[in-house]
C-alpha positions in Angstrom: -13.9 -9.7 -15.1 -16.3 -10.8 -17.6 -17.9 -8.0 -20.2 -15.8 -5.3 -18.4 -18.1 -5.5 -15.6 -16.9 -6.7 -11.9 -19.8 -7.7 -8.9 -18.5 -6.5 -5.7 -20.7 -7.7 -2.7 -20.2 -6.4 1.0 -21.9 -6.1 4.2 -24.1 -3.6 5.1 -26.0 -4.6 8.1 -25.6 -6.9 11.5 -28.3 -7.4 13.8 -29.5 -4.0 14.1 -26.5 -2.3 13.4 -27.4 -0.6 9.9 -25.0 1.2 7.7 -28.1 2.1 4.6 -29.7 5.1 4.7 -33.2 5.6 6.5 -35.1 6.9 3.4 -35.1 5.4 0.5 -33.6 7.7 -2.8 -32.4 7.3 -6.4 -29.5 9.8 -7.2 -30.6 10.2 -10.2 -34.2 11.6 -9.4 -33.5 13.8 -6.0 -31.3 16.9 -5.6 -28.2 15.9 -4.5 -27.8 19.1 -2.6 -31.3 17.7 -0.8 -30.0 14.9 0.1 -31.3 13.3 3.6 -30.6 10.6 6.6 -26.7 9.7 5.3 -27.8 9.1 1.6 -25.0 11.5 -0.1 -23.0 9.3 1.9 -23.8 6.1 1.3 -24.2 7.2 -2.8 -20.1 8.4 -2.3 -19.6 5.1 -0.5 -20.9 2.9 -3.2 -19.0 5.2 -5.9 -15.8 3.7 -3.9 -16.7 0.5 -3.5 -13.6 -2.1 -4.2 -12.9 -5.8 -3.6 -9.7 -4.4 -2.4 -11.7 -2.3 0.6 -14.1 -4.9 0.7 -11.8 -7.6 1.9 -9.8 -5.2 4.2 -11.6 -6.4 7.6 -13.3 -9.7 8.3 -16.6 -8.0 8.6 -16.2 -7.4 4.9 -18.0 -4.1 5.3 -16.1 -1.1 3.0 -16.6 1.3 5.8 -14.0 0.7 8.8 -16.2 2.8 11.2 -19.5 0.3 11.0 -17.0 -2.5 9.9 -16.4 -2.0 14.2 -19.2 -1.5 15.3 -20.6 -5.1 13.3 -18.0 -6.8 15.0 -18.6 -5.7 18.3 -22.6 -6.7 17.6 -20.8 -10.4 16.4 -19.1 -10.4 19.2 -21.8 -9.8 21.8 -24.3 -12.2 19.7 -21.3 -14.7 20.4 -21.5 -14.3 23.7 -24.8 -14.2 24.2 -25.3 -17.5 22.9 -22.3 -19.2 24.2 -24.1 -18.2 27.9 -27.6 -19.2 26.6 -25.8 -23.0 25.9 -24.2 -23.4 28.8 -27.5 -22.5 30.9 -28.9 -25.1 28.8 -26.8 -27.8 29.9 -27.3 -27.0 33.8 
């Protein structure tokens, strides 16, 4: 960790399957109390953000809920075009 500061990248999104709020926000200008559309989640998320929880599941998303539900989309993208090549060849 250089300069006391660490960069913790994850995944947020798969296909259509979208963990990020709706609306658009900066904590530090909006009521917290006012907050819409997940964004006092996703704000407490980020607070907790950690390589640690990061690297937890293969999606490498820090939530396990939409960590799943990304993987199921993989998986069905997977499939999907597994089926599209073998159509191909025929």
């Amino acid at each position: 960790m250089a300069h006391g500061v660490e960069i913790v990248a994850f995944v947020s999104s798969v296909g259509e399957v979208d963990m990020r709020p709706i609306e658009p926000f900066s904590p530090t200008s909006m009521d917290k109390d006012k907050w819409i559309n997940g964004q006092k989640e996703w704000w407490n998320l980020l607070s907790k953000v950690t390589r640690e929880v990061v690297d937890s599941n293969e999606v490498r998303c820090p939530s396990p809920e939409w960590a799943e539900k990304m993987k199921n989309v993989n998986i069905i993208l997977i499939t999907l075009l597994y089926l599209l090549f073998l159509i191909i060849q025929f």
